[in-house]
Residue, then its C-alpha position, 0 to 999 in steps of 0.5 A: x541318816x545313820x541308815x543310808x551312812x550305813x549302806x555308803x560305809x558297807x556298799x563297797x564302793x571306793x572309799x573316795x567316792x563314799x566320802x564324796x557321797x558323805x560330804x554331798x549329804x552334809x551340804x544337802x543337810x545344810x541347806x535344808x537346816x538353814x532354808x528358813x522353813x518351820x515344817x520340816x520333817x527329819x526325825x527319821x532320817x528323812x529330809x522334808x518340808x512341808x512348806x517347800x511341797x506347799x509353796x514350790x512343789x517339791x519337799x524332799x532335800x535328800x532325794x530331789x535331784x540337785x540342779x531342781x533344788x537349786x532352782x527351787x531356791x533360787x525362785x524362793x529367793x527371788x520371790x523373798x526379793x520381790x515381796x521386801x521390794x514391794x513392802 
């Protein structure tokens, strides 16, 4: 992460919109922390689950485009429905 803040803070963009990009991260940060996957994959400033690429064929929280990792989610979550209503 520390790279691609490096590249926002030196990019001579706007200072709004290198904040907006930096707020855009933190959730995109919050989402893949808290999506209830064990094999994710971060170390390097990377943002990727082994599990999602398995299960919902993409894995890449930081680079998938956001209206694709919201229907991800959304078909995890229905999927997580469906298995409890059927237990």
């Amino acid at each position: 992460m520390a790279d691609y803040e490096r590249y926002l803070n030196e990019s001579g963009h706007p200072a709004r919109i290198v904040a907006l990009a930096k707020e855009i991260l933190k959730l995109r940060q919050m989402l893949w922390r808290s999506h209830g996957h064990k094999g994710m994959y971060g170390d390097d400033g990377e943002m990727q689950c082994g599990e999602c690429a398995k299960e919902y064929g993409f894995w890449d929280w930081k680079r998938t485009d956001i209206n694709e990792v919201e229907s991800k989610i959304q078909t995890a979550n229905l999927k997580k429905f469906s298995e409890k209503k059927g237990k």
